[in-house]
Backbone atoms as SQL, in Angstrom:
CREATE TABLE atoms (id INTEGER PRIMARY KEY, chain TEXT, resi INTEGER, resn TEXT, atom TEXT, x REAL, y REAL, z REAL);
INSERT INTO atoms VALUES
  (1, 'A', 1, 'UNK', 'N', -19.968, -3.139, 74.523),
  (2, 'A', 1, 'UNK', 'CA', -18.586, -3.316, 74.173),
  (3, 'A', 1, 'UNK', 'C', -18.199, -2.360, 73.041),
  (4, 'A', 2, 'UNK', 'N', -17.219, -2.139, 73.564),
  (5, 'A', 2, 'UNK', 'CA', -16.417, -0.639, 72.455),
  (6, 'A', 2, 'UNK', 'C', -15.632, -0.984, 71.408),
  (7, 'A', 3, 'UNK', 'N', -15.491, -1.192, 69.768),
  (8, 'A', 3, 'UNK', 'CA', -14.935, -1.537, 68.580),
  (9, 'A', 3, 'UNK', 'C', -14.044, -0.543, 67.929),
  (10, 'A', 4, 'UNK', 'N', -12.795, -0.524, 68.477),
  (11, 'A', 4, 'UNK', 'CA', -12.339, 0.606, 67.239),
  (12, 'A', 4, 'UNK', 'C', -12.631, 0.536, 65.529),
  (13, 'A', 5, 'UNK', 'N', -12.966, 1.737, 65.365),
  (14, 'A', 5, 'UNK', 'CA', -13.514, 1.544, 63.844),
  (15, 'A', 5, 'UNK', 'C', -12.181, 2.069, 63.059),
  (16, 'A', 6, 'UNK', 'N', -12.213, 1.506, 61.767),
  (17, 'A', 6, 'UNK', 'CA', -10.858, 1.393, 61.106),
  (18, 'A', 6, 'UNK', 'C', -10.649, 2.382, 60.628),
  (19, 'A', 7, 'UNK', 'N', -9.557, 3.424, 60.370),
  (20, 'A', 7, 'UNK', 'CA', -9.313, 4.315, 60.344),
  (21, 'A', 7, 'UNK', 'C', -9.158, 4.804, 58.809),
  (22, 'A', 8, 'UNK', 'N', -9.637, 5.678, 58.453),
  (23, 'A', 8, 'UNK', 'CA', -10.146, 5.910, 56.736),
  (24, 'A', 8, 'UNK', 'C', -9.193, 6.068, 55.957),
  (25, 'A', 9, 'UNK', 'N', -9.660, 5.796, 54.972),
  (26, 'A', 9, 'UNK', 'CA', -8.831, 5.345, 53.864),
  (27, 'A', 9, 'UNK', 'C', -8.521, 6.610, 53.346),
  (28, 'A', 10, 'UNK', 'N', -7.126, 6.087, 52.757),
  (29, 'A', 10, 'UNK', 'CA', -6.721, 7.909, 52.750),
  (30, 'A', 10, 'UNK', 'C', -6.686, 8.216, 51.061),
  (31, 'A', 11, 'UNK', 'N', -7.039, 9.685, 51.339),
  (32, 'A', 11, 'UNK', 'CA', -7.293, 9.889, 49.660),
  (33, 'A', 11, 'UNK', 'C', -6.604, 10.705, 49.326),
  (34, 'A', 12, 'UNK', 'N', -6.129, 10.555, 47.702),
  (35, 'A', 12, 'UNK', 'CA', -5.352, 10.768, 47.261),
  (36, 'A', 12, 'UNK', 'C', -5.830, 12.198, 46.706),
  (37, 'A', 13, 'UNK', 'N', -5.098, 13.376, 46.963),
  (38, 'A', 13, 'UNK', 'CA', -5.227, 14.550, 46.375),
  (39, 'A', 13, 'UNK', 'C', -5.735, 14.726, 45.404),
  (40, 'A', 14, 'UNK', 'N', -6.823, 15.716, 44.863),
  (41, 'A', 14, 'UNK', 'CA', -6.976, 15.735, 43.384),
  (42, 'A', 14, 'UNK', 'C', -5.972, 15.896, 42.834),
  (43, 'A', 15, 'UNK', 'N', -5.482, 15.539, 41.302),
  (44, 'A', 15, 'UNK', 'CA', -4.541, 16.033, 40.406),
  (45, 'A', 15, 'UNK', 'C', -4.259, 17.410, 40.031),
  (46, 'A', 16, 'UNK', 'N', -3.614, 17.727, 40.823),
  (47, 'A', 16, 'UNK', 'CA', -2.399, 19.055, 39.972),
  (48, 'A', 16, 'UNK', 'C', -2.510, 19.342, 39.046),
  (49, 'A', 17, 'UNK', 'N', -2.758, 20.100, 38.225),
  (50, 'A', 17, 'UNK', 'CA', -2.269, 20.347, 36.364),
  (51, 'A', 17, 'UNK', 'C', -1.716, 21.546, 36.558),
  (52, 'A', 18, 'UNK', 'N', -0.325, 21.970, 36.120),
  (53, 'A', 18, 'UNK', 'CA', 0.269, 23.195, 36.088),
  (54, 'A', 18, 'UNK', 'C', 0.547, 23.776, 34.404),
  (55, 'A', 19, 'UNK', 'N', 0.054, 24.705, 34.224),
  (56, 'A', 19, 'UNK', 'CA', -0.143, 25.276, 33.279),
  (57, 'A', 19, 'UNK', 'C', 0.644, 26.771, 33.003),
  (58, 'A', 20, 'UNK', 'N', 1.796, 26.463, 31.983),
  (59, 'A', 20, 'UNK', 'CA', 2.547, 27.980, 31.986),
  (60, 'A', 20, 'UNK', 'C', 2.565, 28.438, 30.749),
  (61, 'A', 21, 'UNK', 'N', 2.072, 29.673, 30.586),
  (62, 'A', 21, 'UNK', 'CA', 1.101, 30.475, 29.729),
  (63, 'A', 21, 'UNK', 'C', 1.755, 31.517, 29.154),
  (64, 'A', 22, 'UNK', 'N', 1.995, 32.173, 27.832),
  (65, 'A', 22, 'UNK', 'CA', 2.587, 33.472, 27.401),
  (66, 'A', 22, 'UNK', 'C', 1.360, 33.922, 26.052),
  (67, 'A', 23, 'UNK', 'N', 1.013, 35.166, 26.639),
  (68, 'A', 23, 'UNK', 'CA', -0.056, 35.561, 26.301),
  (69, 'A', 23, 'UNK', 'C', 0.335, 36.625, 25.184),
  (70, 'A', 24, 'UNK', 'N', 0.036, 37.077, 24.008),
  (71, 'A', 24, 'UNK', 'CA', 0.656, 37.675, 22.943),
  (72, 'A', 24, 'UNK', 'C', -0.740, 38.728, 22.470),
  (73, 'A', 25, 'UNK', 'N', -0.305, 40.061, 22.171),
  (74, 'A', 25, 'UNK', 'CA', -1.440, 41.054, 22.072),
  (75, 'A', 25, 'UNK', 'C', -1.321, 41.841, 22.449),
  (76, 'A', 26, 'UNK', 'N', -2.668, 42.743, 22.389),
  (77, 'A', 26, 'UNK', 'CA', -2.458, 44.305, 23.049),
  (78, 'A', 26, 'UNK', 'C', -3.204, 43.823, 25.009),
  (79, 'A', 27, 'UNK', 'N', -1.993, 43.394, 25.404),
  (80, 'A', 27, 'UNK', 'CA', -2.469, 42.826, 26.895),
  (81, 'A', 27, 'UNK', 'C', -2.141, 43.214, 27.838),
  (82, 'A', 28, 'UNK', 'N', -1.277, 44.529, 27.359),
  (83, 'A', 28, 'UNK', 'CA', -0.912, 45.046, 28.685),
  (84, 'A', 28, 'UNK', 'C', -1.671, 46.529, 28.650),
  (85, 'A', 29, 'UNK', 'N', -1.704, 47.319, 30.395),
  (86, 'A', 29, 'UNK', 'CA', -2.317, 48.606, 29.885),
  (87, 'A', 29, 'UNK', 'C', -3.942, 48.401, 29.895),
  (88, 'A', 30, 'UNK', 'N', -4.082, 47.046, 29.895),
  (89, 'A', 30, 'UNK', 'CA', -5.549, 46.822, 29.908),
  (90, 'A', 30, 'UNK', 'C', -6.474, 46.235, 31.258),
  (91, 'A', 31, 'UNK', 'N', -5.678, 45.790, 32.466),
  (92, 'A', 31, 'UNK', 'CA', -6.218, 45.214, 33.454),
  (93, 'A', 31, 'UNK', 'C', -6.044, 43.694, 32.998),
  (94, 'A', 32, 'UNK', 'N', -5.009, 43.204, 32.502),
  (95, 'A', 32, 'UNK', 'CA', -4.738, 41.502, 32.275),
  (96, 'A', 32, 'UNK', 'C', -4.423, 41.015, 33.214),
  (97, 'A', 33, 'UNK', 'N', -3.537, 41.886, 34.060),
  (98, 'A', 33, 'UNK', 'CA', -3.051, 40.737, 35.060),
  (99, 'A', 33, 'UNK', 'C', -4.165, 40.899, 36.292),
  (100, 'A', 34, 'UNK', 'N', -4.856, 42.164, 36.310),
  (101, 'A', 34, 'UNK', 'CA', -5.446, 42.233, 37.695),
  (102, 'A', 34, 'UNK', 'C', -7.280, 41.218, 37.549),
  (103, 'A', 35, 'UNK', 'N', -7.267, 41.263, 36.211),
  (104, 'A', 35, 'UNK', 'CA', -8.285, 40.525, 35.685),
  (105, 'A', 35, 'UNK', 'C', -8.164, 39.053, 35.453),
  (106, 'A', 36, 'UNK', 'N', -6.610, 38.614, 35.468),
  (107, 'A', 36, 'UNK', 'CA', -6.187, 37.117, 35.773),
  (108, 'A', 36, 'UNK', 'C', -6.298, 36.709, 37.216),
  (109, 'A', 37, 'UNK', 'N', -6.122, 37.679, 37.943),
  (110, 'A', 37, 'UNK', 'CA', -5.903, 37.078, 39.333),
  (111, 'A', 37, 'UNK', 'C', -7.638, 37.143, 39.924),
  (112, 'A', 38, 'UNK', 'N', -8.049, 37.962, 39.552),
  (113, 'A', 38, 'UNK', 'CA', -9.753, 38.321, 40.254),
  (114, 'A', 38, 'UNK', 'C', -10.308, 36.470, 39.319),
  (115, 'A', 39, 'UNK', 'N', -10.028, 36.248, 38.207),
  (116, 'A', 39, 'UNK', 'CA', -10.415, 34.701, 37.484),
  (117, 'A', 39, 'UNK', 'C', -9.789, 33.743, 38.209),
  (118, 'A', 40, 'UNK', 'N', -8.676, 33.813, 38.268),
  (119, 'A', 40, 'UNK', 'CA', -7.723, 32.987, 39.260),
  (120, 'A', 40, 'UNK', 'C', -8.568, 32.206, 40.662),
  (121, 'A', 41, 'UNK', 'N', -8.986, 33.516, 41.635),
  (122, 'A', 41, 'UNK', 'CA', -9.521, 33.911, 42.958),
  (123, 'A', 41, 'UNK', 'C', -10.922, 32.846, 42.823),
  (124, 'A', 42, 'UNK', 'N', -11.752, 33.215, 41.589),
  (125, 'A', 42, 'UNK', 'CA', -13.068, 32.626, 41.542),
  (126, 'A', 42, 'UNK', 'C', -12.527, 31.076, 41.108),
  (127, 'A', 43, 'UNK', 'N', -11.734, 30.372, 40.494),
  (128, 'A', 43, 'UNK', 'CA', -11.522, 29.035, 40.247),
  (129, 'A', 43, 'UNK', 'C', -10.690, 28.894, 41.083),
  (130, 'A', 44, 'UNK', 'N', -10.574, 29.311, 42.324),
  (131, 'A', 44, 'UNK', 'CA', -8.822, 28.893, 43.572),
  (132, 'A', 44, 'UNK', 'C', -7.963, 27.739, 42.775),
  (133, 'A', 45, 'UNK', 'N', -7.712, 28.817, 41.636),
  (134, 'A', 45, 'UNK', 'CA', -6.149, 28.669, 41.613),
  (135, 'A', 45, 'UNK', 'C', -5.383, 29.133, 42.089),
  (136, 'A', 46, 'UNK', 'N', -4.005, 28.589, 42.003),
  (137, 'A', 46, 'UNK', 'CA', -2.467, 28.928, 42.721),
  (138, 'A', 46, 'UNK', 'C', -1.922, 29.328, 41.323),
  (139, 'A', 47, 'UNK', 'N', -1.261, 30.234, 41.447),
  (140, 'A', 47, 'UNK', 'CA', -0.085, 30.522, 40.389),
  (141, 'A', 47, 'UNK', 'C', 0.784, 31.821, 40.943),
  (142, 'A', 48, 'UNK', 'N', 0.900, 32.433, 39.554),
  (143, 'A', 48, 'UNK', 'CA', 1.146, 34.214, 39.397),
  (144, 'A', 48, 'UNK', 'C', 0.919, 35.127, 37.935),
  (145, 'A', 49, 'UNK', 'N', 1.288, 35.654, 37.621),
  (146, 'A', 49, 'UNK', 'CA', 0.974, 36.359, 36.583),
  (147, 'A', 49, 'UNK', 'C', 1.582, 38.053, 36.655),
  (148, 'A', 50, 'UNK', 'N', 2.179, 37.991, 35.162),
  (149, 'A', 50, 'UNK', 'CA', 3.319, 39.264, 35.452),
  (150, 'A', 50, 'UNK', 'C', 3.293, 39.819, 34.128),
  (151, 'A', 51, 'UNK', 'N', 3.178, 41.154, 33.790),
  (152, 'A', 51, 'UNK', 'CA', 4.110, 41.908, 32.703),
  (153, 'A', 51, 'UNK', 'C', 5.354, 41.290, 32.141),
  (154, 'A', 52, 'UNK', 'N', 5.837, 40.970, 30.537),
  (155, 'A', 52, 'UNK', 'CA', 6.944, 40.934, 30.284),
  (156, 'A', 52, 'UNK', 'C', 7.207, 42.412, 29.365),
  (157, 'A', 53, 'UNK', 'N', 8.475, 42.747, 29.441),
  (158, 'A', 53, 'UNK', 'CA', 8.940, 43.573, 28.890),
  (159, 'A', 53, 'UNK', 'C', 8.621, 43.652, 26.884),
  (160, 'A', 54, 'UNK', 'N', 8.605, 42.351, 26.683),
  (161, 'A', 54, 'UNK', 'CA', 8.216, 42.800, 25.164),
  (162, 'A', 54, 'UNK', 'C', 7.076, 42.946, 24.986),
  (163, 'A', 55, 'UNK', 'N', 6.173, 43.073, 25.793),
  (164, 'A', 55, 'UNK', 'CA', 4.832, 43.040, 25.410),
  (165, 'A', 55, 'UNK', 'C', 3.701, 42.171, 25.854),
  (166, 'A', 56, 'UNK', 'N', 4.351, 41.084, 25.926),
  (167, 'A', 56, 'UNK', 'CA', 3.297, 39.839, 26.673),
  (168, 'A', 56, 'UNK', 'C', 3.006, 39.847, 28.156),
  (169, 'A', 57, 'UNK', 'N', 1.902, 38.720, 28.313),
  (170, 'A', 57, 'UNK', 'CA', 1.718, 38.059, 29.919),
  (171, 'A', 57, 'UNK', 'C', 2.228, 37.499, 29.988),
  (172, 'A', 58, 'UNK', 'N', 2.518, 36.484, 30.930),
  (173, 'A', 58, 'UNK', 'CA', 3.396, 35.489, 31.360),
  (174, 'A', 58, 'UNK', 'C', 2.181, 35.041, 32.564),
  (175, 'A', 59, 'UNK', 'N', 2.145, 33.818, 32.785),
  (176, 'A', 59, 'UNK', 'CA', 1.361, 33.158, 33.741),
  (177, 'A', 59, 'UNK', 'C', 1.722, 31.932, 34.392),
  (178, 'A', 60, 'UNK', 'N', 1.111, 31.666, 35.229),
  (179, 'A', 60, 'UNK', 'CA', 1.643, 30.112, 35.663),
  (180, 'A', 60, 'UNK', 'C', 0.240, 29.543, 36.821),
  (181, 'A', 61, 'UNK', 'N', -0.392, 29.273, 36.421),
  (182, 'A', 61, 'UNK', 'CA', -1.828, 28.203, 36.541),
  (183, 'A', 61, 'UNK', 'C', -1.616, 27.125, 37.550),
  (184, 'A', 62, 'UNK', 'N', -1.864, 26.558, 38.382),
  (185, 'A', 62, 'UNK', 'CA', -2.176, 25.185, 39.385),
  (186, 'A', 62, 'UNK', 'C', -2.974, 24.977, 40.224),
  (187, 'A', 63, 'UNK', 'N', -3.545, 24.020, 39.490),
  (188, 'A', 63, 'UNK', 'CA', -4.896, 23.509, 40.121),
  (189, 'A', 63, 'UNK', 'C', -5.906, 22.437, 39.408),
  (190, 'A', 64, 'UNK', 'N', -7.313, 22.064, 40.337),
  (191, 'A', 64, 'UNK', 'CA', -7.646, 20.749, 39.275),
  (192, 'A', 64, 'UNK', 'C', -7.425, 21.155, 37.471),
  (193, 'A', 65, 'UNK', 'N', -7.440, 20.127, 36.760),
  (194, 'A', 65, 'UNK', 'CA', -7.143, 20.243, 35.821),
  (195, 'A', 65, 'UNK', 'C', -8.595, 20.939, 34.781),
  (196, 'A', 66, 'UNK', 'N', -9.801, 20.471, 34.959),
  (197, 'A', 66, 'UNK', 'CA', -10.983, 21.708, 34.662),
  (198, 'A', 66, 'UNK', 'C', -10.807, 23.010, 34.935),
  (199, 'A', 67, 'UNK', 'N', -10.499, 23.026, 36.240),
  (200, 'A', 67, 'UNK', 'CA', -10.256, 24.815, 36.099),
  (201, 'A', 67, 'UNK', 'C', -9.378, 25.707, 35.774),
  (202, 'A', 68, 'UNK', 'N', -7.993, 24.508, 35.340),
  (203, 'A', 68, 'UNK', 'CA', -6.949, 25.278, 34.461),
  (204, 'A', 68, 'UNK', 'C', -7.487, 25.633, 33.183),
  (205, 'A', 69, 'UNK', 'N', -8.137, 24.313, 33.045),
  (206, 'A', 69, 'UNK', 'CA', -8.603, 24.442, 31.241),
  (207, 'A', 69, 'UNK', 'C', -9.963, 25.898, 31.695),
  (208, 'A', 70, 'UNK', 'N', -10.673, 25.853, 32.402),
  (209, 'A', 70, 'UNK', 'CA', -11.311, 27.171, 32.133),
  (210, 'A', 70, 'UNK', 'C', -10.647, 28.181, 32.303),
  (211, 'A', 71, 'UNK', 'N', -9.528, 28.931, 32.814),
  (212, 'A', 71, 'UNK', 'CA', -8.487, 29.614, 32.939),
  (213, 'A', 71, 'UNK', 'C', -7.986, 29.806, 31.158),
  (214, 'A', 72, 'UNK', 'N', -7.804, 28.528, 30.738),
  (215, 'A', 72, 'UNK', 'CA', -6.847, 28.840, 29.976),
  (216, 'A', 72, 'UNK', 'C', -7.793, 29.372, 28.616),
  (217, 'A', 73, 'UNK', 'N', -9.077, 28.684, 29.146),
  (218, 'A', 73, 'UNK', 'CA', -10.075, 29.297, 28.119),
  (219, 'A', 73, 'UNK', 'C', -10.755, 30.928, 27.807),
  (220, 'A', 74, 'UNK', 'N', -10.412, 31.182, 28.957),
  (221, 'A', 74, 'UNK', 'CA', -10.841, 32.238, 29.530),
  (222, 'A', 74, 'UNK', 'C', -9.238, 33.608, 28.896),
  (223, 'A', 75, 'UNK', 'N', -8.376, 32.869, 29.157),
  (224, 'A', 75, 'UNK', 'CA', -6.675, 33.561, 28.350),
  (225, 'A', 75, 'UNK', 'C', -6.867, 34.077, 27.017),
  (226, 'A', 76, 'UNK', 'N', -7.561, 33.934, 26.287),
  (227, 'A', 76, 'UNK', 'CA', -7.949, 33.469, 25.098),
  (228, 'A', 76, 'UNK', 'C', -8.961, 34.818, 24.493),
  (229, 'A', 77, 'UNK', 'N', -9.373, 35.452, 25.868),
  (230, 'A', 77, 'UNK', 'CA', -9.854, 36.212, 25.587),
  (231, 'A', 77, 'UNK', 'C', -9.453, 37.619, 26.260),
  (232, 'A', 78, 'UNK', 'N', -9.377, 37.378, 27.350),
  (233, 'A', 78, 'UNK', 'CA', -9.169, 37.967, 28.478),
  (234, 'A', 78, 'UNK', 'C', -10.190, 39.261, 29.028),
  (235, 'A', 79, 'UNK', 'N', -9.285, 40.172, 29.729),
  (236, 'A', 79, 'UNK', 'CA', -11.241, 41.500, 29.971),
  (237, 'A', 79, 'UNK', 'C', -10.915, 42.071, 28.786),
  (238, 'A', 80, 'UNK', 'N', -11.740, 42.833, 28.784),
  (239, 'A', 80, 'UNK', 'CA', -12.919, 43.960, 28.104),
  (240, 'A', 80, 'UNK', 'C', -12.054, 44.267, 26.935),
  (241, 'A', 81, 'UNK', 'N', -10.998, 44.974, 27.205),
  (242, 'A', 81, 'UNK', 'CA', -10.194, 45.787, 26.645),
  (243, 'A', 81, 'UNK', 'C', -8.386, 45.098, 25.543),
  (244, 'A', 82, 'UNK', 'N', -8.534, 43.897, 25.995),
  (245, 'A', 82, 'UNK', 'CA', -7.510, 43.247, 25.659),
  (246, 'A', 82, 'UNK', 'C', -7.753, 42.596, 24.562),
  (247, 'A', 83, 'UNK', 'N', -6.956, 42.653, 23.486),
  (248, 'A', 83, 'UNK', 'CA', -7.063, 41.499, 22.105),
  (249, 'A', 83, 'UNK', 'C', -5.862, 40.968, 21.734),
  (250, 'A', 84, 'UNK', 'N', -6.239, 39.477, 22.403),
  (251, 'A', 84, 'UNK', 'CA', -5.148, 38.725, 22.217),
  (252, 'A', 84, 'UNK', 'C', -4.994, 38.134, 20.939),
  (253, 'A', 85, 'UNK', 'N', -3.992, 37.893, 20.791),
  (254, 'A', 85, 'UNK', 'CA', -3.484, 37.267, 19.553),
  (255, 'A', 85, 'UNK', 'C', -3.024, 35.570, 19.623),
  (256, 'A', 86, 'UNK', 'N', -2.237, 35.239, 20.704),
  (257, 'A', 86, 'UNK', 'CA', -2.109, 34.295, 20.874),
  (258, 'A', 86, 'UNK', 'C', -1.868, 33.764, 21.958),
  (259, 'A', 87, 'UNK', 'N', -2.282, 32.606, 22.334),
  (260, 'A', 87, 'UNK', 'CA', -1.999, 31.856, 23.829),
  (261, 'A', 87, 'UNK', 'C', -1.060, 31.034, 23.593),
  (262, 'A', 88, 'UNK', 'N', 0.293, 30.644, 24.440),
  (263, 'A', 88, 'UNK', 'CA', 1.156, 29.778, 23.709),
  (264, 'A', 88, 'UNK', 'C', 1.162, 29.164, 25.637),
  (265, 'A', 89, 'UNK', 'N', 0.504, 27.475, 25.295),
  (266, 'A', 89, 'UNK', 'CA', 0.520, 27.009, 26.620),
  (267, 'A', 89, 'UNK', 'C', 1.655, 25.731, 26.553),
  (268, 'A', 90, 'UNK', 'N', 2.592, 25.485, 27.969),
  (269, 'A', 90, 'UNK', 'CA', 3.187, 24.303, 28.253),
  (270, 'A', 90, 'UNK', 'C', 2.824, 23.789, 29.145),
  (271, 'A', 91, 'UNK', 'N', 2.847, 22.635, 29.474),
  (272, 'A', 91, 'UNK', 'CA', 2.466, 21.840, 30.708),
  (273, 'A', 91, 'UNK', 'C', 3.339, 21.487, 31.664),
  (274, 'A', 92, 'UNK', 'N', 3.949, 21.652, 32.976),
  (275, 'A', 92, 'UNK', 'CA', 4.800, 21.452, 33.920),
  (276, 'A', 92, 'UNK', 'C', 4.336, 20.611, 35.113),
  (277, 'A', 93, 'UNK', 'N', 5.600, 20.374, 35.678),
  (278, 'A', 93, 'UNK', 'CA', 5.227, 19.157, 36.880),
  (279, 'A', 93, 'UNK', 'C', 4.397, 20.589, 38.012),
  (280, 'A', 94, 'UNK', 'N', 3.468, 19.918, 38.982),
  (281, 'A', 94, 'UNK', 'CA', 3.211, 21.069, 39.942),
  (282, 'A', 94, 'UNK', 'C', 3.981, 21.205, 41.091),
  (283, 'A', 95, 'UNK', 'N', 4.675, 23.040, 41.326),
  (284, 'A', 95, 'UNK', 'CA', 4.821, 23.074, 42.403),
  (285, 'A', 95, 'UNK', 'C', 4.207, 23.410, 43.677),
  (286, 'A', 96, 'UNK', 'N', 3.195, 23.169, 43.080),
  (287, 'A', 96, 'UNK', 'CA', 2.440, 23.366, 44.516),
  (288, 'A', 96, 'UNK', 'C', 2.490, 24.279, 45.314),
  (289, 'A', 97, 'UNK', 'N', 2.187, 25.510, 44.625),
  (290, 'A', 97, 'UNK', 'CA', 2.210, 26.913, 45.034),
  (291, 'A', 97, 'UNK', 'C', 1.095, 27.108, 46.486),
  (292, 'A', 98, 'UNK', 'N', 0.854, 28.154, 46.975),
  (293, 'A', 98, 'UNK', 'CA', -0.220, 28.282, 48.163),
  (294, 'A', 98, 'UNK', 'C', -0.896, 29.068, 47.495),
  (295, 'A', 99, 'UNK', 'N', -0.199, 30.608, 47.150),
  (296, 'A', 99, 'UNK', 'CA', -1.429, 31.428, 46.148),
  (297, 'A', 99, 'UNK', 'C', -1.694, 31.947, 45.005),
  (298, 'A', 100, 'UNK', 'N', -2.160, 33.134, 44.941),
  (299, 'A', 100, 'UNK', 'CA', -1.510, 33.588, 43.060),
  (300, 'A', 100, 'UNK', 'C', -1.710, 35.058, 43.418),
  (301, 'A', 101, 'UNK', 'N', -0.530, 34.700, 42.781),
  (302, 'A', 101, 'UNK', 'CA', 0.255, 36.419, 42.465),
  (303, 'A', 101, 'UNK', 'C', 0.266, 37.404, 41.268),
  (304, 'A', 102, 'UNK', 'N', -0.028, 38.770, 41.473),
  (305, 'A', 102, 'UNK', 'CA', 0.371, 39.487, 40.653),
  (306, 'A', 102, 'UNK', 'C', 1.716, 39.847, 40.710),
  (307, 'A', 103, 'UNK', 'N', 2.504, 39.829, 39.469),
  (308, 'A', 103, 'UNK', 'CA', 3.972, 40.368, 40.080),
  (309, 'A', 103, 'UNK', 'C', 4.264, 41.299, 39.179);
């Protein structure tokens, strides 16, 4: 005799943490953003990451909340050539991006 078996319990997404980032320093000119997204790639995060005109990065982080915080730990320093000065982070609802961008 044949039992349908009960149909699984459904689970709830890991938590989101969206993380939006302005990075202050000599950070551009140096491989920041192409060196955010190659960090990005290895923790599959979703975001983007862009040049601003005065000088800074600009970022935007989503994903479990450990690998934002290693992201954001990782901001802090960034590659080889970059000396940051300051990380200035906010926390946002997630939109639930698909990938991450250089822009």
């Amino acid at each position: 005799m044949m039992t349908d078996n009960p149909p699984p319990r459904d689970r709830q997404p890991p938590d989101i943490v969206r993380a939006h980032v302005f990075i202050s320093g000599h950070v551009q000119g140096v491989g920041y953003r192409y060196s955010t997204w190659d960090t990005a790639a290895l923790l599959k995060l979703k975001g983007w990451v862009r040049n601003l005109r005065d000088g800074r990065v600009e970022a935007v982080f989503e994903g479990s909340g450990d690998r934002v915080q290693d992201i954001l730990q990782w901001c802090h320093q960034g590659p080889p050539h970059a000396e940051v000065t300051e990380v200035a982070i906010s926390y946002e609802p997630p939109e639930y991006l698909q990938r991450f961008d250089v822009i």
